[in-house]
Chimera marker file (.cmm) of the C-alpha trace (Angstrom):
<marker_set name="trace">
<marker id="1" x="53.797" y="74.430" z="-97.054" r="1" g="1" b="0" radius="0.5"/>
<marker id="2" x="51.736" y="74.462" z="-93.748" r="1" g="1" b="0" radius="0.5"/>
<marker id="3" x="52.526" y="71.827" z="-91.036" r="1" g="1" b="0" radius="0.5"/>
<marker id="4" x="49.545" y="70.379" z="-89.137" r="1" g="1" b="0" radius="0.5"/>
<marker id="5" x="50.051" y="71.102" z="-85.613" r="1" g="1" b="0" radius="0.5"/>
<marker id="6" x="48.076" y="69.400" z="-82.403" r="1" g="1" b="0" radius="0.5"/>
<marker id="7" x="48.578" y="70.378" z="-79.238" r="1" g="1" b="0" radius="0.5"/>
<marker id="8" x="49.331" y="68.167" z="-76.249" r="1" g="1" b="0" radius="0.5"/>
<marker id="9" x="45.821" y="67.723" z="-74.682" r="1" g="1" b="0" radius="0.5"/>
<marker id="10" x="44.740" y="66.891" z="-78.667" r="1" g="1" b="0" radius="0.5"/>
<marker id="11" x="47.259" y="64.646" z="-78.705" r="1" g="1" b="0" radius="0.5"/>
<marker id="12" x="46.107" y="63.006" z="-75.364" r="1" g="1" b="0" radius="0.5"/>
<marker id="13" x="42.628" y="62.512" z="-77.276" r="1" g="1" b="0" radius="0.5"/>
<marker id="14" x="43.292" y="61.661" z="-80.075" r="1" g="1" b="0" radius="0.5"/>
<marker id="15" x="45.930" y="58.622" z="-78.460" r="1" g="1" b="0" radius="0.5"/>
<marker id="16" x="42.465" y="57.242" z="-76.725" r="1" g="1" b="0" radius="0.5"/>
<marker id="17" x="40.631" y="56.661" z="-79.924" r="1" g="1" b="0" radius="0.5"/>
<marker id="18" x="40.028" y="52.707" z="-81.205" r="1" g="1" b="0" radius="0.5"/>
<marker id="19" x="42.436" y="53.383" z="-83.666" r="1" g="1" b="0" radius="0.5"/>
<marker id="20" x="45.416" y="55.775" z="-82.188" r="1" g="1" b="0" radius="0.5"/>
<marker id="21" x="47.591" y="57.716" z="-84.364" r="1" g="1" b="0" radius="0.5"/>
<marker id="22" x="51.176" y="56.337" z="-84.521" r="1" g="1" b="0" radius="0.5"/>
<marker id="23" x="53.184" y="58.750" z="-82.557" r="1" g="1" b="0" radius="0.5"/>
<marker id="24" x="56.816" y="58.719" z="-83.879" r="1" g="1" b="0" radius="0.5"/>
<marker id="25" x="59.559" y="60.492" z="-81.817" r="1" g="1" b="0" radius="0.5"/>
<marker id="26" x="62.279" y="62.096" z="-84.105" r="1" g="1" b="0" radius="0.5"/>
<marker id="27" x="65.150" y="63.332" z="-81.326" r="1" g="1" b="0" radius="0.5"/>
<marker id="28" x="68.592" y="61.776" z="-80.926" r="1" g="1" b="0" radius="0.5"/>
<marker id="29" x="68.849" y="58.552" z="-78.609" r="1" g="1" b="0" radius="0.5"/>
<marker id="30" x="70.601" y="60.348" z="-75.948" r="1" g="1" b="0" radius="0.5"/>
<marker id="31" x="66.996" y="62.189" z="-75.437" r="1" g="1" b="0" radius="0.5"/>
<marker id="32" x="64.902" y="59.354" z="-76.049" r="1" g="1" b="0" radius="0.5"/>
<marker id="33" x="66.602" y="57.491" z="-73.296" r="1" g="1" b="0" radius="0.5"/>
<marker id="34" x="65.808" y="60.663" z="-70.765" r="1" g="1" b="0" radius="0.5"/>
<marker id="35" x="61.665" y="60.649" z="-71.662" r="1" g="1" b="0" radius="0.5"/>
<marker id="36" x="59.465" y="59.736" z="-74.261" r="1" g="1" b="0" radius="0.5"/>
<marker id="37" x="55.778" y="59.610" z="-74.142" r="1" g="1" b="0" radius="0.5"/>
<marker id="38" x="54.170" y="56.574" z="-74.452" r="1" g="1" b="0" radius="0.5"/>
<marker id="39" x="54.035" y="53.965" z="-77.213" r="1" g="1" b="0" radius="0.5"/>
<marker id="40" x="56.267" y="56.566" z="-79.623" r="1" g="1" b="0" radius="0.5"/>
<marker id="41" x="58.011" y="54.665" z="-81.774" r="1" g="1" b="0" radius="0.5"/>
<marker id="42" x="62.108" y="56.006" z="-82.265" r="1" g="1" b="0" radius="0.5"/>
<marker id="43" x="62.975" y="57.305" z="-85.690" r="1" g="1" b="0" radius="0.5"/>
<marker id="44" x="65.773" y="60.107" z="-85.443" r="1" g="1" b="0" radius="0.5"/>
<marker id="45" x="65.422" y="63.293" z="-87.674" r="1" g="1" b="0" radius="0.5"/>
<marker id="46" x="68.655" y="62.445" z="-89.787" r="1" g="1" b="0" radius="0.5"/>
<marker id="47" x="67.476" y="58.934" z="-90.490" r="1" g="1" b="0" radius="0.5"/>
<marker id="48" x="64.062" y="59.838" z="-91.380" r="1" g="1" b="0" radius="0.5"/>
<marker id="49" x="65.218" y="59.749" z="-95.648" r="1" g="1" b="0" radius="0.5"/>
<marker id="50" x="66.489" y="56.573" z="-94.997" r="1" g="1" b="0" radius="0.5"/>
<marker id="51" x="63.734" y="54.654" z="-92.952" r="1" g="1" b="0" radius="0.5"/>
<marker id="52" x="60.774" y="56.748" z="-94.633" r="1" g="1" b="0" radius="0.5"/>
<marker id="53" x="59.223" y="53.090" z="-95.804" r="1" g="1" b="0" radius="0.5"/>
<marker id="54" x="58.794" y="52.301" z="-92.119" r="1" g="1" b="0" radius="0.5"/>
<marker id="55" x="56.067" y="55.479" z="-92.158" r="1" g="1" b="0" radius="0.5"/>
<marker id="56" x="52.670" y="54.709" z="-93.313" r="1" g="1" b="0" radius="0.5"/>
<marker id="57" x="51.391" y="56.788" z="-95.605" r="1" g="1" b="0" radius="0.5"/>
<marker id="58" x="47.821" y="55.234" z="-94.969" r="1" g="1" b="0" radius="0.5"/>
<marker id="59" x="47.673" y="56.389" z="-91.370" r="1" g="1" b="0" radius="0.5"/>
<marker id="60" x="47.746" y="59.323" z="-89.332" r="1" g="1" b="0" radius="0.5"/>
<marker id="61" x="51.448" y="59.803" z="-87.913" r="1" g="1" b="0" radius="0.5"/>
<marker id="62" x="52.120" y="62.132" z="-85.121" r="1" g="1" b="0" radius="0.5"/>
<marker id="63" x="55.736" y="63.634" z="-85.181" r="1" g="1" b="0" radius="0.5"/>
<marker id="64" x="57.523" y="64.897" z="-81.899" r="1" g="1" b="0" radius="0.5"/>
<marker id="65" x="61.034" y="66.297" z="-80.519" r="1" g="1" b="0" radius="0.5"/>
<marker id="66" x="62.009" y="68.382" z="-77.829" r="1" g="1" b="0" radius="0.5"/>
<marker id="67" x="59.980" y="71.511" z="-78.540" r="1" g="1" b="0" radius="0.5"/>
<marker id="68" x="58.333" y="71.057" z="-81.830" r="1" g="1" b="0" radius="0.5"/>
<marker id="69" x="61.361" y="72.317" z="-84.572" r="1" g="1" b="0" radius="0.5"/>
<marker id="70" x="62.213" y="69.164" z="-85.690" r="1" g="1" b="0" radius="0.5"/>
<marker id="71" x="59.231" y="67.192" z="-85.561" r="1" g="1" b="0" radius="0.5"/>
<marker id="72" x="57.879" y="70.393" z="-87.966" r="1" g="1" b="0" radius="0.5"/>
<marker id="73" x="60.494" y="69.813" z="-90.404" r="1" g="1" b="0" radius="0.5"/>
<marker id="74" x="59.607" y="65.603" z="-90.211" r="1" g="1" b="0" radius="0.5"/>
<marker id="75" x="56.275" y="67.052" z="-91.030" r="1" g="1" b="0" radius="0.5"/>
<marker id="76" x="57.121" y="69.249" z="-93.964" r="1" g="1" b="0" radius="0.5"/>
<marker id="77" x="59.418" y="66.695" z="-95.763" r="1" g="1" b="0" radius="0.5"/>
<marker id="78" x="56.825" y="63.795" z="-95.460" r="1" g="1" b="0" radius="0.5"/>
<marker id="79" x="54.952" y="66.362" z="-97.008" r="1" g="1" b="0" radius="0.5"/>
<marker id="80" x="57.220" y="67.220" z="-99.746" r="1" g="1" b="0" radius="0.5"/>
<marker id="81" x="56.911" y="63.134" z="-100.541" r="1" g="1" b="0" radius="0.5"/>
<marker id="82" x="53.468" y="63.172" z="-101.114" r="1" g="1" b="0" radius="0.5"/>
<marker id="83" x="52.260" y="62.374" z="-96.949" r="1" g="1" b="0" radius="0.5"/>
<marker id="84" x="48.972" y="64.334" z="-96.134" r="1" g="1" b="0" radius="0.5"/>
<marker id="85" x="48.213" y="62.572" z="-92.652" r="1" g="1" b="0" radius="0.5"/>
<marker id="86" x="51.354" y="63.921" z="-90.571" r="1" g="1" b="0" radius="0.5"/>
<marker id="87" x="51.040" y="66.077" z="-87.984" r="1" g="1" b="0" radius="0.5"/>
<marker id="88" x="53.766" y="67.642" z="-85.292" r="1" g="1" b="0" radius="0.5"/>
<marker id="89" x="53.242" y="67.959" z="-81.999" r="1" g="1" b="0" radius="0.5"/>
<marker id="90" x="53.158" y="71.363" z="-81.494" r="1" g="1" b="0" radius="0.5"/>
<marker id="91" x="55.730" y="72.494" z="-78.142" r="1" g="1" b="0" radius="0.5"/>
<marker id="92" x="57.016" y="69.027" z="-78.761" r="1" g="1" b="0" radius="0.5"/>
<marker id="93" x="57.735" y="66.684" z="-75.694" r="1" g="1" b="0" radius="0.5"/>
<marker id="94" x="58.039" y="69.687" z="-73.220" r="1" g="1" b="0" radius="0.5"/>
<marker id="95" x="54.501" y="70.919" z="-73.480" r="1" g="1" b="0" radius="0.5"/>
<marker id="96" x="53.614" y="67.563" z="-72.804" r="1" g="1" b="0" radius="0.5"/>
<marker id="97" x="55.512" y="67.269" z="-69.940" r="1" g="1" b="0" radius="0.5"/>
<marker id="98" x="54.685" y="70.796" z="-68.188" r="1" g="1" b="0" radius="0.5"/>
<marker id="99" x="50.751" y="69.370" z="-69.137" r="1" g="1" b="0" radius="0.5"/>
<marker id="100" x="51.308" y="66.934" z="-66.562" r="1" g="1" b="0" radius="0.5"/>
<marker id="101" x="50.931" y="63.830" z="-69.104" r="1" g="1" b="0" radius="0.5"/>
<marker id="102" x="52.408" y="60.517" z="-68.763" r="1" g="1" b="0" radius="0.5"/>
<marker id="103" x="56.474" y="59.644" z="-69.950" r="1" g="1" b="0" radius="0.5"/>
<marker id="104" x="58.281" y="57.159" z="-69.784" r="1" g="1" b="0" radius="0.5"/>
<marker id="105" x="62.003" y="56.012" z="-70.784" r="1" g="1" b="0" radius="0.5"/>
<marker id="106" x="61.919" y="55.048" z="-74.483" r="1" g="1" b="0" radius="0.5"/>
<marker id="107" x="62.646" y="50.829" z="-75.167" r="1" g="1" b="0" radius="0.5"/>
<marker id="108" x="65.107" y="50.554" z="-77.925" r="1" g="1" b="0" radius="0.5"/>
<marker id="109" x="64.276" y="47.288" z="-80.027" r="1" g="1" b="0" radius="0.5"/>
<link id1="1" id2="2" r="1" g="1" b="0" radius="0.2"/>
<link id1="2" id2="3" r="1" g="1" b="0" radius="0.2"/>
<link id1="3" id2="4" r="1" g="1" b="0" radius="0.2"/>
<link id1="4" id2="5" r="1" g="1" b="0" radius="0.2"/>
<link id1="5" id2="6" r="1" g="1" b="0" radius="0.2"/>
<link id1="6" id2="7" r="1" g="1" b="0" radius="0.2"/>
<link id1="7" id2="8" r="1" g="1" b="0" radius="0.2"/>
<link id1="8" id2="9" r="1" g="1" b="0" radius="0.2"/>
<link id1="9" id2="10" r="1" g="1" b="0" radius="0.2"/>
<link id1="10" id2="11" r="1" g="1" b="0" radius="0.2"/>
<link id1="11" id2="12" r="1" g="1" b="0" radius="0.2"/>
<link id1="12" id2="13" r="1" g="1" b="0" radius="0.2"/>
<link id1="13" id2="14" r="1" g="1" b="0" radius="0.2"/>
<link id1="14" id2="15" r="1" g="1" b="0" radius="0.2"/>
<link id1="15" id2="16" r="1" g="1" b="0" radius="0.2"/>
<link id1="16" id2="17" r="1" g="1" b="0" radius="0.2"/>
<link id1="17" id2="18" r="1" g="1" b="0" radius="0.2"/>
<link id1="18" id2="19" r="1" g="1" b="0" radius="0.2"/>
<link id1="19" id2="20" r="1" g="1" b="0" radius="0.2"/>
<link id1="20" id2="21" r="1" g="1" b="0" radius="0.2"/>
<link id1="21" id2="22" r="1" g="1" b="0" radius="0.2"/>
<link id1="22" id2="23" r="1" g="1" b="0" radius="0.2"/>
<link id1="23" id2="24" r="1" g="1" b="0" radius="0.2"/>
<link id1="24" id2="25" r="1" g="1" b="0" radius="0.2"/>
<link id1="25" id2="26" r="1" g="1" b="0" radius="0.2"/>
<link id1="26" id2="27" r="1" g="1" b="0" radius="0.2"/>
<link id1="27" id2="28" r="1" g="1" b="0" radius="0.2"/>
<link id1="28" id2="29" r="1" g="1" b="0" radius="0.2"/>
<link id1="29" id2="30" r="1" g="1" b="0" radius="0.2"/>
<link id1="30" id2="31" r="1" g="1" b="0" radius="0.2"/>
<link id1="31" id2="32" r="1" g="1" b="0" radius="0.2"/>
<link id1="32" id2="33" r="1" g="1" b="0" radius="0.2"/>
<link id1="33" id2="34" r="1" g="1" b="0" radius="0.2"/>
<link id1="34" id2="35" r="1" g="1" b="0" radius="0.2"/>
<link id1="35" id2="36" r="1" g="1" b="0" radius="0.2"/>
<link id1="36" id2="37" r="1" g="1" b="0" radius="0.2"/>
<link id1="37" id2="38" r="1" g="1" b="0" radius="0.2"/>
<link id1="38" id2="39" r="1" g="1" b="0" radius="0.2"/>
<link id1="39" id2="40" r="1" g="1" b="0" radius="0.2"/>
<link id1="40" id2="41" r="1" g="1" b="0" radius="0.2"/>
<link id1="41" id2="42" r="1" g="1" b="0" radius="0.2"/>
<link id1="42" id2="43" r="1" g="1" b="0" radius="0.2"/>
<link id1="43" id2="44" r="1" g="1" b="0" radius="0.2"/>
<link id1="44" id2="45" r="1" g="1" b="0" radius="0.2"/>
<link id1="45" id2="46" r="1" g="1" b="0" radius="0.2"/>
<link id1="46" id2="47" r="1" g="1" b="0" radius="0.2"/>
<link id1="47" id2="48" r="1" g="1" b="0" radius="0.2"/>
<link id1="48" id2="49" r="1" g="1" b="0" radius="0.2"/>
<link id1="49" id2="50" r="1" g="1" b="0" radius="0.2"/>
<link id1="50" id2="51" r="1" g="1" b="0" radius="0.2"/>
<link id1="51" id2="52" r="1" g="1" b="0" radius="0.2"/>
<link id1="52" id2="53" r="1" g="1" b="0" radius="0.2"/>
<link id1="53" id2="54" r="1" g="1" b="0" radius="0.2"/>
<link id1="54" id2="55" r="1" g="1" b="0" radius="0.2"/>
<link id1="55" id2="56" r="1" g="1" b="0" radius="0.2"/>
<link id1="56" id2="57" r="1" g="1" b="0" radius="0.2"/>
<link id1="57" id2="58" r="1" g="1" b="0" radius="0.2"/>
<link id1="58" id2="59" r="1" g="1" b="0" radius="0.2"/>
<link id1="59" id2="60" r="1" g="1" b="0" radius="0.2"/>
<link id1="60" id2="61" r="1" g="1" b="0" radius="0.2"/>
<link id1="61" id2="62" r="1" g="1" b="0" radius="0.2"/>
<link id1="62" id2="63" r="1" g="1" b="0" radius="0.2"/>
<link id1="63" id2="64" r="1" g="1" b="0" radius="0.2"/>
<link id1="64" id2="65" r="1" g="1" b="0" radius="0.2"/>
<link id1="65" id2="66" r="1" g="1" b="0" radius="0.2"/>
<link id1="66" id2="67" r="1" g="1" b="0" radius="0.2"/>
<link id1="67" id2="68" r="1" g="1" b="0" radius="0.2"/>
<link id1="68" id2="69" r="1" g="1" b="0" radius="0.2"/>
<link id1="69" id2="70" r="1" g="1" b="0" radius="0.2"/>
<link id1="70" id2="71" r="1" g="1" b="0" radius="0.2"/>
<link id1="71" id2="72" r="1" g="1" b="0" radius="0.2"/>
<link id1="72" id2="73" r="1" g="1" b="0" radius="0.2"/>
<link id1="73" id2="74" r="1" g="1" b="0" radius="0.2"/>
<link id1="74" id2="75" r="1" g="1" b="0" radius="0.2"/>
<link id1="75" id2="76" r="1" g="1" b="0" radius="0.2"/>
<link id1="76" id2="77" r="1" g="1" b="0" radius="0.2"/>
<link id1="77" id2="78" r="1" g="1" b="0" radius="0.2"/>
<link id1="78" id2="79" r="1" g="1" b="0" radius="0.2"/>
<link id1="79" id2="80" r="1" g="1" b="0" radius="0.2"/>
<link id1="80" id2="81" r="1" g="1" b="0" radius="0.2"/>
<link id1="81" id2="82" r="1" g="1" b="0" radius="0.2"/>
<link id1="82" id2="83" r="1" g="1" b="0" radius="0.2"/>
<link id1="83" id2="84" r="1" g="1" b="0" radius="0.2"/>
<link id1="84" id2="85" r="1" g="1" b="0" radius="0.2"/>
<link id1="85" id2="86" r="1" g="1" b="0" radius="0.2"/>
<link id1="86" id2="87" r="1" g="1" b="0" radius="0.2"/>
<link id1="87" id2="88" r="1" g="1" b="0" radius="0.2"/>
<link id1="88" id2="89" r="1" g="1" b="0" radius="0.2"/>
<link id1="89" id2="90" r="1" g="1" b="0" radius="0.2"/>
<link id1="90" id2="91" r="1" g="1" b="0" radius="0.2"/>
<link id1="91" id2="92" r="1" g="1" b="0" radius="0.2"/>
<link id1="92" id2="93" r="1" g="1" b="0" radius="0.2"/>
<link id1="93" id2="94" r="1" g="1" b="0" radius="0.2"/>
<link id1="94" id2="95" r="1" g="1" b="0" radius="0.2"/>
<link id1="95" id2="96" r="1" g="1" b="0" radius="0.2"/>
<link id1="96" id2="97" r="1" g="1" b="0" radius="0.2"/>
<link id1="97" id2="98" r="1" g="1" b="0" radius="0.2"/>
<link id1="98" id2="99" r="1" g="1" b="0" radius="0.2"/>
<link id1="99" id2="100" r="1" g="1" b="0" radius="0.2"/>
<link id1="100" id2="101" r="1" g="1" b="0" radius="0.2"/>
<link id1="101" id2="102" r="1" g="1" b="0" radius="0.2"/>
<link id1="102" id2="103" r="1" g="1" b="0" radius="0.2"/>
<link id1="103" id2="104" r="1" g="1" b="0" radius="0.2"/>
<link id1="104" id2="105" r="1" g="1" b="0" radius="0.2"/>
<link id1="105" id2="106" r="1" g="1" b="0" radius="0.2"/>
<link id1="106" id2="107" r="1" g="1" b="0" radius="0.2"/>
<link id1="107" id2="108" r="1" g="1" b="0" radius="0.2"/>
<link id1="108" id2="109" r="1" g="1" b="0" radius="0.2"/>
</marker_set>
């Protein structure tokens, strides 16, 4: 099964559109609370089978971690359950950071 990748700068594009992908940010707390990029919503990696209602399977969904593993395997089980518009964000949250673009601490609701 092949995981759609983007990479940061696509990302960056693709977050200015009319009608942004939602970006969903699959690391622990602990990590979200360090950086997140902006407007991610939180949805840790082990809760992901339990929470997958709160994933739209109508949209396009952007997955990212810390370097791209997890956010890959996100990808690959929505896939399993029938998703076809997930992507991972490929070098996860560091690329995006060593590309210079915008972070922010996450906001826990």
């Amino acid at each position: 099964m092949l995981v759609k990748n983007l990479d940061s700068k696509e990302l960056q594009e693709w977050l200015k559109r009319e009608t942004p992908p939602l970006l969903i940010d699959v690391r622990t707390p602990q990590e979200m609370a360090q950086a997140a990029i902006p407007n991610g919503k939180p949805l840790p990696l082990n809760l992901l089978p339990l929470r997958i209602e709160e994933v739209p399977k109508d949209e396009e969904v952007v997955f990212y971690c810390r370097t791209g593993a997890r956010s890959a395997q996100a990808c690959m089980y929505l896939a399993q359950q029938g998703y076809d518009n997930v992507y991972n964000l490929y070098g996860g949250i560091i690329n995006w950071a060593r590309s210079g673009l915008p972070l922010e601490p996450m906001v826990f609701n």
